[in-house]
PLY file of the C-alpha trace (Angstrom):
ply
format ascii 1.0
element vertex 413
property float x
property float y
property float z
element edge 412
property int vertex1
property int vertex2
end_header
-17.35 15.22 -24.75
-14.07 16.26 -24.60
-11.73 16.35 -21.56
-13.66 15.14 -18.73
-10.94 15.49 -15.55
-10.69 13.93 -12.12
-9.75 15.20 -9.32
-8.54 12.09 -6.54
-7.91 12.23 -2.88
-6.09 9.73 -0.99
-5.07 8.12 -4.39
-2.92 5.82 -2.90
-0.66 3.93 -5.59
-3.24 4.11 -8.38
-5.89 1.23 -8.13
-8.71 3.91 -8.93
-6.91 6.14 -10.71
-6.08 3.37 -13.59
-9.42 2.51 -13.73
-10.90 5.76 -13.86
-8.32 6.67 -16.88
-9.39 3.21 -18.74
-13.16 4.46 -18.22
-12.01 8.20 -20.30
-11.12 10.30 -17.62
-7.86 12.33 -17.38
-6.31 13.08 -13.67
-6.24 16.89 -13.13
-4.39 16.27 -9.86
-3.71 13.48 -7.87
-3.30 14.00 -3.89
-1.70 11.32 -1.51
-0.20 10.85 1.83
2.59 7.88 1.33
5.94 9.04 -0.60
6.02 5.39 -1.58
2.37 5.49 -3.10
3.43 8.86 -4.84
6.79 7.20 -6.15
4.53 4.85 -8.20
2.32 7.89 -9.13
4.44 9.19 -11.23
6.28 6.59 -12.18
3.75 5.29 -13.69
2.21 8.65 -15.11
5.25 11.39 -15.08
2.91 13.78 -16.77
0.48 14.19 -13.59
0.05 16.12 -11.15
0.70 14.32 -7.87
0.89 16.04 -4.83
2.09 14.45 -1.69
0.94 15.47 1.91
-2.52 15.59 4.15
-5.09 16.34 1.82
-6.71 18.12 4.22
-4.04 20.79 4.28
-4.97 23.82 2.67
-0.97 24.26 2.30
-0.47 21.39 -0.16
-3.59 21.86 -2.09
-6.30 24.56 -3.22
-9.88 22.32 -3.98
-11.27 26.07 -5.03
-8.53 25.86 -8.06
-10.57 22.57 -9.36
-14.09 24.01 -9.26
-16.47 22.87 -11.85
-14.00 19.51 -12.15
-15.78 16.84 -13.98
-15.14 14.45 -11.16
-14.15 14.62 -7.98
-12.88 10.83 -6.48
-10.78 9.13 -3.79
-10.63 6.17 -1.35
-10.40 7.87 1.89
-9.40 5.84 4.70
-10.66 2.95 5.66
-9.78 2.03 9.65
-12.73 4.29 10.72
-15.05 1.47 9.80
-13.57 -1.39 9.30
-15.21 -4.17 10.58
-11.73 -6.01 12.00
-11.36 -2.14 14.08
-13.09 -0.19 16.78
-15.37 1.14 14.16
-14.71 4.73 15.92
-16.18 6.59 12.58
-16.79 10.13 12.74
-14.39 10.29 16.22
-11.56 8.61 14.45
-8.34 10.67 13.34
-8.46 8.97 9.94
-11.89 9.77 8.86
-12.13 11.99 5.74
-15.27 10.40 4.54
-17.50 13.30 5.47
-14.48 15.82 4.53
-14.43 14.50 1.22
-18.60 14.85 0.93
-18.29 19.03 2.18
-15.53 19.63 -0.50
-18.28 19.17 -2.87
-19.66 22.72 -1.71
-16.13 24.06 -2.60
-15.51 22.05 -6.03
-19.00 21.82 -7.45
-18.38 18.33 -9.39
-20.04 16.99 -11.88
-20.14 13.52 -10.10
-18.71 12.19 -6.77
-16.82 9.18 -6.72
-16.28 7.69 -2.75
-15.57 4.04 -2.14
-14.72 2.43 1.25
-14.60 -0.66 3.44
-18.04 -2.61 3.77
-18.16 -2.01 7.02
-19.68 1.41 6.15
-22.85 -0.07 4.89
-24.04 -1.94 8.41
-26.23 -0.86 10.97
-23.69 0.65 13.12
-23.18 3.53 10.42
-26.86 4.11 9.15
-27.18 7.57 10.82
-23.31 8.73 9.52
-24.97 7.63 5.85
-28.43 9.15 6.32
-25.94 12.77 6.96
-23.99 11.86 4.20
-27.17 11.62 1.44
-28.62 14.79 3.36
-25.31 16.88 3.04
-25.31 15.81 -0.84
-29.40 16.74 -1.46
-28.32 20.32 0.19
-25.97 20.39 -2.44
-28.25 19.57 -5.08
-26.78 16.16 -5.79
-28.18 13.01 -6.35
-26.70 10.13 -4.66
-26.77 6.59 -4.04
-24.47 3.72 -2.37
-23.75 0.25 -4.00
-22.11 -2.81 -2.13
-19.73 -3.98 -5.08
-17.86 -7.40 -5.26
-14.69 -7.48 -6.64
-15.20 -10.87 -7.91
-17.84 -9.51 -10.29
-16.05 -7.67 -12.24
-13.04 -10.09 -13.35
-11.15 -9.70 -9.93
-10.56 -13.31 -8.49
-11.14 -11.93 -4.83
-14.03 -11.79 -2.34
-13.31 -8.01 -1.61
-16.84 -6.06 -0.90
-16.31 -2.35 -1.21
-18.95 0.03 -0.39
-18.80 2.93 -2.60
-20.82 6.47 -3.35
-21.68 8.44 -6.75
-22.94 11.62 -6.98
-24.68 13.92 -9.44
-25.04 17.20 -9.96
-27.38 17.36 -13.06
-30.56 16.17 -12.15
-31.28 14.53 -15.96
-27.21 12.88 -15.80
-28.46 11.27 -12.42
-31.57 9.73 -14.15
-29.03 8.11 -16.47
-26.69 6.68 -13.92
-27.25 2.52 -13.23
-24.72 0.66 -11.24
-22.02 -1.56 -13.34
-23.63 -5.29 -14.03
-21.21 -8.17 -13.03
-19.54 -10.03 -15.88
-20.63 -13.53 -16.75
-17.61 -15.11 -15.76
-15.48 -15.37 -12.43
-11.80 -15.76 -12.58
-10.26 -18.47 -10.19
-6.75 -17.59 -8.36
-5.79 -20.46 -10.53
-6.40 -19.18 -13.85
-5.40 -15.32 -12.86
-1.68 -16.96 -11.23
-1.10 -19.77 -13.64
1.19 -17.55 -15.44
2.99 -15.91 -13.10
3.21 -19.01 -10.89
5.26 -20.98 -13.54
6.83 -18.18 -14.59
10.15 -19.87 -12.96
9.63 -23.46 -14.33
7.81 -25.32 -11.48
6.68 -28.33 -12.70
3.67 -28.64 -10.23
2.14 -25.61 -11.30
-0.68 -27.07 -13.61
-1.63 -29.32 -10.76
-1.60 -25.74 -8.20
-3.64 -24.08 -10.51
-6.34 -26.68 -11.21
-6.56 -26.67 -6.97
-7.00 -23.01 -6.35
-10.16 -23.27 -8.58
-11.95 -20.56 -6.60
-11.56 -17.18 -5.63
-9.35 -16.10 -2.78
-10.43 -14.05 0.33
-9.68 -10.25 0.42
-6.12 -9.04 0.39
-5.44 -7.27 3.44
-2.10 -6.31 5.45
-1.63 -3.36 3.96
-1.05 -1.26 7.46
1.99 0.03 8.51
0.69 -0.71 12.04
1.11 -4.20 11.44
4.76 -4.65 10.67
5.49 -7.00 7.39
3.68 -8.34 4.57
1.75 -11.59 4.73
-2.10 -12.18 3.31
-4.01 -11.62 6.26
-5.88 -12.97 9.69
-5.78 -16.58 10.22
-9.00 -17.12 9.07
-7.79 -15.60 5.86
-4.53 -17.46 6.00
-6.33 -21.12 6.31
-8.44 -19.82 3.35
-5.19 -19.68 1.51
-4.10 -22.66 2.61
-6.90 -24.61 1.04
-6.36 -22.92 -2.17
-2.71 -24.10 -2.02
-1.18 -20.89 -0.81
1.41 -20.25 2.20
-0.12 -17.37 3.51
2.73 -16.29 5.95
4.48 -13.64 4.36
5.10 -12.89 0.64
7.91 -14.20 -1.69
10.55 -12.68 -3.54
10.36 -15.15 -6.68
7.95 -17.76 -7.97
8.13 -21.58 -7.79
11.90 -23.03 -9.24
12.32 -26.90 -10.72
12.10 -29.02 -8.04
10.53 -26.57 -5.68
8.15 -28.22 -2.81
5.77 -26.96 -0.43
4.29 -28.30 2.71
1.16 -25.90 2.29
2.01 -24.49 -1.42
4.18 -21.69 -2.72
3.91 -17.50 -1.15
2.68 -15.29 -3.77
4.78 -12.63 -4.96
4.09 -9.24 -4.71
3.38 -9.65 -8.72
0.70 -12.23 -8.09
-1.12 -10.12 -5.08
-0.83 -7.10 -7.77
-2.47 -9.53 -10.43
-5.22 -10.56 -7.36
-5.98 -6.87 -6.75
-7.07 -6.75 -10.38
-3.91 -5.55 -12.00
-3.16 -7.32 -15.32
-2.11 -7.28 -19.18
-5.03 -5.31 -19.35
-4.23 -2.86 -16.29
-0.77 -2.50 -16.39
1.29 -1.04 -13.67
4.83 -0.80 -11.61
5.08 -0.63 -8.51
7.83 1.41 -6.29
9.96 0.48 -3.14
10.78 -3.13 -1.54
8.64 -5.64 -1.34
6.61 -5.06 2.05
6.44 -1.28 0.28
4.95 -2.39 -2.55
2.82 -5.31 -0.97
1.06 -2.48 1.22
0.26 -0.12 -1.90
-1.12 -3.31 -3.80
-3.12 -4.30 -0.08
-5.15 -0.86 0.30
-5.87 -0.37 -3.16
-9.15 -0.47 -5.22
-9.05 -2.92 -8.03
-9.07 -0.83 -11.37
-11.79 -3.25 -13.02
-14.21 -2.29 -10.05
-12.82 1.52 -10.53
-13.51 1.17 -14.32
-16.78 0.24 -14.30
-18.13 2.29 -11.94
-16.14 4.77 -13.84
-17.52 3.67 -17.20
-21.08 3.71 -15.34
-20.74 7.60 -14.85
-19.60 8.07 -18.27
-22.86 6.74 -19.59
-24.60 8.97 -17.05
-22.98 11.82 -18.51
-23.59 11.01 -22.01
-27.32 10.23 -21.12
-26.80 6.51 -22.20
-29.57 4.12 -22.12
-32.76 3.71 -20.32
-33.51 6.28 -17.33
-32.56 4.60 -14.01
-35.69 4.23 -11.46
-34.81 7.41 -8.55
-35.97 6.39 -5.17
-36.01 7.59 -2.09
-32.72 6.01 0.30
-33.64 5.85 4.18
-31.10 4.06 6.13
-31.97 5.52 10.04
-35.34 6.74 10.90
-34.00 7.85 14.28
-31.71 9.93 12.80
-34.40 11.65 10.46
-36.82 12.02 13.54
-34.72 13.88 15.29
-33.20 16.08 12.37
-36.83 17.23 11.73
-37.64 18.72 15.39
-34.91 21.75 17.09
-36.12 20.69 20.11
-36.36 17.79 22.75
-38.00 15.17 21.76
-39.61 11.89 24.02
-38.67 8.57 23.34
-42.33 7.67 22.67
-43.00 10.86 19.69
-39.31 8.80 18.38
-41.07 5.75 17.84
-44.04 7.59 16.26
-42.17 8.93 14.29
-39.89 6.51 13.30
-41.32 3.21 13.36
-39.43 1.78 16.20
-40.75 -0.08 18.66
-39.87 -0.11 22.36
-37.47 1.77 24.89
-34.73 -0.68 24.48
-34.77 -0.31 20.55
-34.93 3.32 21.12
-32.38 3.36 24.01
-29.56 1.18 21.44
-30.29 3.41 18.30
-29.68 6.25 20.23
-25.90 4.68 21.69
-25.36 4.16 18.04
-25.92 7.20 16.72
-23.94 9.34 19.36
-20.99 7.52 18.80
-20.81 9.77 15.24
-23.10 13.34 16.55
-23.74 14.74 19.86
-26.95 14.13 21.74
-28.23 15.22 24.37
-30.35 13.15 26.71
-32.54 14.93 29.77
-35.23 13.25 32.19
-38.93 14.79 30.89
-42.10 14.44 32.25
-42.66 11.48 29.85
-39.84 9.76 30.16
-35.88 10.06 28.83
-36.14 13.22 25.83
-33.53 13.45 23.06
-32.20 16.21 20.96
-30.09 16.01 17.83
-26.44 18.21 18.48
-23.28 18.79 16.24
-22.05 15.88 13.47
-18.46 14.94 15.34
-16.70 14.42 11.94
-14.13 16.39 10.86
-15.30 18.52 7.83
-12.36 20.99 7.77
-12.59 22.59 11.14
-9.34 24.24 11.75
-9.60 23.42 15.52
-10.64 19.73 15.11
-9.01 17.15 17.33
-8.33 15.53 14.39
-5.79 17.63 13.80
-3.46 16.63 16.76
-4.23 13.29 16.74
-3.18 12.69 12.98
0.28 14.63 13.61
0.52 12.00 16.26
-0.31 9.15 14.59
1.05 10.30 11.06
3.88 7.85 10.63
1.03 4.71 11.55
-1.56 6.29 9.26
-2.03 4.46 5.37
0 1
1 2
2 3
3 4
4 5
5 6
6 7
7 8
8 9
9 10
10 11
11 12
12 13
13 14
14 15
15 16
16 17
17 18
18 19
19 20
20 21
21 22
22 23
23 24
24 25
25 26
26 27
27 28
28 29
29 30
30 31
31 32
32 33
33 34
34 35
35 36
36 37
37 38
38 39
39 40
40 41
41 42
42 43
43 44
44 45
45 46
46 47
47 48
48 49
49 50
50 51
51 52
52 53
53 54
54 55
55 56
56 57
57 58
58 59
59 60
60 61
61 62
62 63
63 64
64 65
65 66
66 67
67 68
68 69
69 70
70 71
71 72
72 73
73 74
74 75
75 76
76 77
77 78
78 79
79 80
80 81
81 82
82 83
83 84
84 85
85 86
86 87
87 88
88 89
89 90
90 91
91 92
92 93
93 94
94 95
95 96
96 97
97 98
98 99
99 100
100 101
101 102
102 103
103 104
104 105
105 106
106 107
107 108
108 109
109 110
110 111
111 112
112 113
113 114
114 115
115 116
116 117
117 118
118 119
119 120
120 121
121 122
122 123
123 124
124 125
125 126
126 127
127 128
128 129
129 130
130 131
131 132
132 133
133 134
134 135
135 136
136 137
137 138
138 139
139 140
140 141
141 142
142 143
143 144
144 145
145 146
146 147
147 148
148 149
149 150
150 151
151 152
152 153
153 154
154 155
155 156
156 157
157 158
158 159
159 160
160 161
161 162
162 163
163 164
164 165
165 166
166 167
167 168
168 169
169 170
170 171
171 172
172 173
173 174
174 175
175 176
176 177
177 178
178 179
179 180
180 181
181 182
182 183
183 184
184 185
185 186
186 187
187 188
188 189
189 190
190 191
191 192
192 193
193 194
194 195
195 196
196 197
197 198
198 199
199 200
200 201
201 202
202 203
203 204
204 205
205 206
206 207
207 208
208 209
209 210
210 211
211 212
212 213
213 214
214 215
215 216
216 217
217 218
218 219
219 220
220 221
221 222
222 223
223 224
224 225
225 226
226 227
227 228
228 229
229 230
230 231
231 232
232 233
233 234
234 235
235 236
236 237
237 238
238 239
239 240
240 241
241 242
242 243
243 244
244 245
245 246
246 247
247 248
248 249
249 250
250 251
251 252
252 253
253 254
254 255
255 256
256 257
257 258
258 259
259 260
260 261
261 262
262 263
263 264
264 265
265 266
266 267
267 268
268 269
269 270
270 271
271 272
272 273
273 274
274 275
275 276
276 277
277 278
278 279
279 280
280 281
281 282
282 283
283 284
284 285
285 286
286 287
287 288
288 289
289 290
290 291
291 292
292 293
293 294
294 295
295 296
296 297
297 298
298 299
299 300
300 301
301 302
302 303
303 304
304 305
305 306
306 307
307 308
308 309
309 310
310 311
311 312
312 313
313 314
314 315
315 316
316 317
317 318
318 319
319 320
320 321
321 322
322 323
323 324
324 325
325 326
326 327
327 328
328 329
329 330
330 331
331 332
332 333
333 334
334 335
335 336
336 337
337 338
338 339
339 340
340 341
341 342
342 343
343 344
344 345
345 346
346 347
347 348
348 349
349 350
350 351
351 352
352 353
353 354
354 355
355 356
356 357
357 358
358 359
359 360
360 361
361 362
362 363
363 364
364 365
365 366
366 367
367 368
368 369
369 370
370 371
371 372
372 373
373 374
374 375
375 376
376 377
377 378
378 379
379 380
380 381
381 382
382 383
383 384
384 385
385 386
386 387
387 388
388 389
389 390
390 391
391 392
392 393
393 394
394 395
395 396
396 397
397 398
398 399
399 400
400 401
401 402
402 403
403 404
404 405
405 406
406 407
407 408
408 409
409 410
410 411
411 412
């Protein structure tokens, strides 16, 4: 086929990008915020491109030099959704999510590659996705979201991420399934057994036959929350019963002798080896150790990348059996209202939507102008709605997004 090239946004320290070069593709450019992200860039790979600064400035990049690109990927940010956050979406500085979906008008891909938190996928967000899948069909793409577990594919984590592919060729999107899960999931026991008596403990077979399941998801990796440790204290007492001191990371494994009230800290070497980096995915990481713990904590495990990445290979080689199309609806509201210019009465919305009763109506609507404008008048038949502007930023050069990320910069990962 030869050279099928990515393009990634927000590449962070490489997570995708390994797994999208295992699956066959080769990184045109590479674009990231974090010097310490882009250290391990190109440490890793001195022969890309890697770019550091806001992707969104047309200074540090040109999308219109990439058009035609066989793939255009990236795991924007994910605080805009996240379900631990104020889930602020389309009116947080962060978002790039439906930035990322217009550049497709510039770049013309071949496929889209988008992953994010799983937050995206709930109820609060249907009407942000329902834009999303509309912006791509103006395009001409075919698209489609998947809820993948990290667990399934080899990585001995419970880390959901929601992710979005793309297609521009109408008979390549016929061909495109999601990855299957492989028959067999790893335990943090058998992934750290290794690395855990790498130093000669002595207790380590008796560890690793304890942590027989997987762990919860690796998370800490903000700069807005000061050092490295493995999460909430829900997540920490979920460590705890697989035999792991959640409160902080260490700089060495287990030593002769060593004992443990709750069980040894990982090193950043074993959270690398949770997040799916292994023999098989090999990688070094840059900086000290709360550095390199927070490029490990936001990155997406290169088996998941891989085979979603192998999935879109198949697509474009017209592998196997022609995947069922259907039709994705995830916000009747939000289509009701997109089909009229005009105002439109609460009771025509549940007509035409299917939802039943002012209250329903009333709550769909707060939802949904959280992420676009609305606006609500008194009619003769009640409250009347009308569908306004998508808040997002999508590359407006006067977007508040643009102060409010100079002012936050230095918190922002």
């Amino acid at each position: 086929m030869g050279n099928l090239e990515v393009v990634e946004i927000c590449a962070g320290a490489g997570g995708q990008a390994l797994g999208l070069e295992r699956a066959g593709f080769e990184h045109a450019l590479a674009v990231e915020l974090d010097t310490n992200a882009c250290n391990t860039l190109r440490e890793n790979r001195p022969s890309w491109k890697v770019v550091q600064g806001d992707v969104a400035d047309s200074d540090n990049w040109d999308p219109a030099a990439y058009e035609g690109v066989s793939l255009l990927a990236g795991g924007v940010p994910c605080p805009p959704f996240t379900i631990a956050g104020k889930q602020l979406g389309a009116t947080d500085e962060r978002d790039l999510f439906a930035w990322a979906v217009e550049l497709v008008q510039v770049i013309r891909p071949r496929a889209l590659l988008l992953e994010n938190v799983r937050g995206l996928s709930l109820p609060r967000f249907a009407g942000y996705r329902q834009h999303v899948l509309d912006r791509l069909a103006t395009f001409g793409y075919q698209a489609s979201w998947q809820l993948l577990q990290a667990s399934d594919f080899g990585v001995p984590q419970l880390r959901p991420r929601f992710v979005l592919v793309a297609m521009r060729e109408a008979d390549e999107a016929a061909h495109f399934v999601w990855p299957s899960p492989v028959e067999y999931v790893t335990t943090v026991g058998e992934s750290l057994r290794e690395l855990m008596g790498s130093g000669g403990w002595e207790g380590v077979d008796k560890w690793a036959s304890g942590a027989g399941r997987i762990g919860p998801t690796i998370v800490g990796g903000s700069k807005k929350h000061g050092g490295a440790d493995l999460g909430p204290t829900r997540a920490k007492r979920a460590w705890a019963e697989l035999g792991v001191d959640a409160l902080g990371v260490a700089d060495e494994p287990p030593v002769p002798g060593s004992r443990f009230e709750v069980g040894p800290k990982l090193t950043t070497e074993m959270v690398a080896r949770i997040q799916g980096w292994s023999d098989e995915f090999p990688w070094t990481f840059t900086g000290r150790k709360t550095t390199r713990y927070r490029q490990i904590g936001n990155a997406f495990p290169p088996p998941v990348a891989a085979a979603v990445g192998d999935a879109i290979m198949r697509a474009f080689k017209k592998e196997g059996e022609r995947a069922e199309q259907r039709d994705i609806e995830h916000d009747p509201i939000y289509k009701a209202l997109c089909a009229s210019d005009d105002f439109i009465s609460a009771e025509r919305l549940s007509r035409l939507s299917g939802v039943v009763g002012a209250p329903e109506i009333e709550r769909r609507i707060s939802l949904l102008s959280r992420d676009f404008d609305i606006d609500v008048e008194e009619g003769s038949q009640g409250l009347m709605y009308r569908l306004q502007g998508f808040k997002a930023f999508i590359g407006q050069a006067e977007h508040a997004r643009h102060e409010q990320f100079q002012k936050h910069r230095t918190r922002i990962s």
